[in-house]
N, C-alpha and C positions, 0 to 999 in steps of 0.2 A: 828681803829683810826690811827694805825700805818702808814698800806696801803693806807689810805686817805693823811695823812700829806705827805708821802713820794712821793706819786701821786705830788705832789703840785708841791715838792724840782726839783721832776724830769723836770718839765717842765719849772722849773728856772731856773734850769741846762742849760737847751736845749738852751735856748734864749739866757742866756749868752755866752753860745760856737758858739751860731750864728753870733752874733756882734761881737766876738772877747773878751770881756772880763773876765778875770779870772771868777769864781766862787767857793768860799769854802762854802761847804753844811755844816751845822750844826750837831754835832753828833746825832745820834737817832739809837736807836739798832734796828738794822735790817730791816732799810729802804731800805737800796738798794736789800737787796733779795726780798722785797715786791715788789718793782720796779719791779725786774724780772719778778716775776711771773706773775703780770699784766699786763706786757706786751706781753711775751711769751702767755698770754691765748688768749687774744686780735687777737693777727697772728693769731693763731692756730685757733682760732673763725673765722676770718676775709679766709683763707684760705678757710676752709672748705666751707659756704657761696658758693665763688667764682666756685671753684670746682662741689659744688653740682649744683649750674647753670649753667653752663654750659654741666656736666654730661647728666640734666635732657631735655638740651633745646635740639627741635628738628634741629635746623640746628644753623649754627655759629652766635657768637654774634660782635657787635663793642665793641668799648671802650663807648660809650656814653651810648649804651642800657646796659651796666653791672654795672656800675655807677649812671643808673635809677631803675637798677631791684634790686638792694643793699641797696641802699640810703647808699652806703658809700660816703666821699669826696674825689675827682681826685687823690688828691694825698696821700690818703689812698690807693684807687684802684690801682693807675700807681704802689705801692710800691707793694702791695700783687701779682701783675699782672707781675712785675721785677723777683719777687722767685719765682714764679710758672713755667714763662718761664726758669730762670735757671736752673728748676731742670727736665725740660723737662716735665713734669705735663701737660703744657697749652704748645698748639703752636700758632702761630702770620702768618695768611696768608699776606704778602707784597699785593697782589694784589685786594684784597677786604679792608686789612683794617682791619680785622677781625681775633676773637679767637673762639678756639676748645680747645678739650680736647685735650693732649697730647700722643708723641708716650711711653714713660712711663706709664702712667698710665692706659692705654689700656693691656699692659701688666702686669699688676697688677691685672685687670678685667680679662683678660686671665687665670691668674695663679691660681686666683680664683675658677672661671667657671670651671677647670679641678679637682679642689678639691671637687667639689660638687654632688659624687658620695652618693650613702645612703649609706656608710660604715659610715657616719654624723648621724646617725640614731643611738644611742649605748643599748647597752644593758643597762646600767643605764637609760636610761629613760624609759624604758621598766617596769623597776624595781619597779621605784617611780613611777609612775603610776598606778599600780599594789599595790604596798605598799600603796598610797593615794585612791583608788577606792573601793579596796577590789574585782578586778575583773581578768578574764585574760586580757590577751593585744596582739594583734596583730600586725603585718605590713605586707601591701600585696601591689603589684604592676600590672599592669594590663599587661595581655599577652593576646594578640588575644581578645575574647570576654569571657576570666573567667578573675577571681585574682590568685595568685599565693602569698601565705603565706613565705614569707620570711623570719619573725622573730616571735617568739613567746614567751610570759611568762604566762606559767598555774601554775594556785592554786587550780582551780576546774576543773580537767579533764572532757570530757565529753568521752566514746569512739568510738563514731561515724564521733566527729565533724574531720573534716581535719586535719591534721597534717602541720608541717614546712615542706616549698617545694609543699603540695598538693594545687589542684585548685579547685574553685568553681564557679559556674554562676555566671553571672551577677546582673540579675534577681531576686535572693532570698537571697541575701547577703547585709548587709549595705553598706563594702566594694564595694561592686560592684555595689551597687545602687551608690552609690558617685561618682566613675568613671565614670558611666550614664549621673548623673547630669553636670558631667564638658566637655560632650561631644558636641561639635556646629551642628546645625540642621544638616548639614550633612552626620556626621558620626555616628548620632542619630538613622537617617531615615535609614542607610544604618546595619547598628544592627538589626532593626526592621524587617528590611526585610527579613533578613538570620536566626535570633532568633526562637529557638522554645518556651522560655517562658515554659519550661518544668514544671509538675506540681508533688513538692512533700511533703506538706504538703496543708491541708485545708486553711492555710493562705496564701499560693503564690501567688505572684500574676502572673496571667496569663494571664489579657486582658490586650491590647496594651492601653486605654485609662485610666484605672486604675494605670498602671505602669506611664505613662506620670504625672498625678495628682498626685503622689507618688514623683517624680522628680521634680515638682514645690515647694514643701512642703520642700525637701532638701534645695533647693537653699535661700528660707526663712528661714528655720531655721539654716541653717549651718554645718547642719550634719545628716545621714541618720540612719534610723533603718531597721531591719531585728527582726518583731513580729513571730517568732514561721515559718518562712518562706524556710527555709532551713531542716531544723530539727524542729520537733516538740515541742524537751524538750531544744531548746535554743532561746536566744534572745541577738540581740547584736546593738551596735550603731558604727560610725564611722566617724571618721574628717578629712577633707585634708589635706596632706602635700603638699602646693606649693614653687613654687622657685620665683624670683624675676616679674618674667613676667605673674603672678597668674596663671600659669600653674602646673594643680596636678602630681605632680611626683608620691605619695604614698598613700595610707590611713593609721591611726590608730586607730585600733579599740579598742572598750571593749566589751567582750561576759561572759557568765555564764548558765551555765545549770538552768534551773527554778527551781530545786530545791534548789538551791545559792542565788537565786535572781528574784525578776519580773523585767516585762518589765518595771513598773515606779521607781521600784530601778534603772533601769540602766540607765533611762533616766536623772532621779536625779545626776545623775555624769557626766554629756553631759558638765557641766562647768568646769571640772577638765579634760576631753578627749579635749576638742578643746583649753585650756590656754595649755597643752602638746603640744598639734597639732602643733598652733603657735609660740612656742618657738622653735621646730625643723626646722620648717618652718624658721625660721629667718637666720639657718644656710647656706641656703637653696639663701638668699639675700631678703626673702619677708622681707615686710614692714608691712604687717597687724597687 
């Protein structure tokens, strides 16, 4: 009620300083900090907006098309568009007429972009994943056509499966099937071609048409399994970690030896693997 009344003062304020006439506002505790902060949110709402349109458009805007794609008023825009260019955020081409992102802000994206190595990736999520699954956890990243285990948290050793640092096909691995899946037809085809599709358990899959139907199935559900495919006495699932441009940087996975666990315990936790997944992912600049 405060920040409403005080709303009101302020824009009685405003009118009387326009024309020129004094104005004494009425006492009321803590109107004008309410004032502040509705308006500071206002900008900072009204900024970001502007910012993210322009961010998102693919080529530069006028003033009329940002004032339509807003539905703010001109002189709401011309003001947010004033502190944008002064702080170098937005620049103003003279010769079109037209706004862009600015050369600050590009360097902000830069500064970014170089922080977004998988040292983002911590062991604490490792952890709580692990702690909320009740399973291991892994992180692998794709080198040539295996995975490579870069990070690891066990509670149920197996001592056959891979260790941190070792690699595993493609083929027979969650992990590696997910990497499959985010592959474009033709570094699909060009796998397929040089893969031997090695066969080491009863479950592997080994025909090209099988594996392809297996990569559909991914992409619908969001995350891939590895039934008994690798290792006989393991089963494991795995989720993307992408970065801003849904490009997979990572997997993470959950595995357990079948005596820990079945394959439908572990797919029961595919909602706790991929809400992890996406939260790293965030750090990462996705959006999903």
């Amino acid at each position: 009620m405060i920040c409403s009344e005080a709303h009101s003062l302020a824009e009685t304020r405003i009118f009387h300083q326009a024309v020129g006439v004094p104005y004494n506002a009425p006492s009321s505790l803590g109107w004008e900090w309410c004032v502040a902060r509705e308006i500071q949110s206002s900008i900072v709402d009204k900024l970001v907006v502007v910012l993210d349109l322009l961010a998102e458009s693919p080529g530069k805007l006028s003033y009329s098309e940002i004032v339509a794609a807003t539905g703010f008023n001109k002189s709401s825009t011309h003001r947010i568009l004033s502190i944008l260019l002064g702080q170098k955020l937005v620049q103003f081409d003279e010769r079109d007429k037209s706004y862009s992102v600015g050369p600050k802000l590009m360097r902000w994206a830069k500064a970014a972009w170089q922080k977004t190595d998988l040292a983002q990736i911590e062991d604490q999520d490792l952890l709580e994943l692990s702690g909320a699954s009740g399973m291991n956890v892994a992180v692998s990243v794709l080198s040539d056509y295996s995975v490579t285990f870069i990070r690891t948290h066990i509670i149920n050793p197996y001592r056959l499966a891979v260790k941190l640092g070792g690699q595993s096909d493609l083929h027979c691995t969650a992990a590696g099937k997910m990497f499959l899946a985010f592959m474009d037809k033709p570094a699909l085809d060009q796998y397929l071609d040089i893969a031997e599709l090695e066969k080491f358990t009863e479950n592997t899959l080994i025909d090209q048409k099988t594996l392809l139907t297996d990569l559909k199935l991914i992409n619908k559900n969001g995350y891939a399994i590895s039934n008994r495919e690798e290792f006989w006495q393991v089963v494991g699932i795995a989720a993307p970690i992408v970065d801003y441009d849904k490009r997979i940087l990572a997997t993470l996975s959950l595995w357990t030896p079948t005596r820990f666990g079945s394959m439908e315990e572990l797919k029961s936790k595919a909602p706790l693997l991929l809400d992890a997944a996406a939260k790293i992912s965030a750090r990462f600049g996705s959006m999903i």
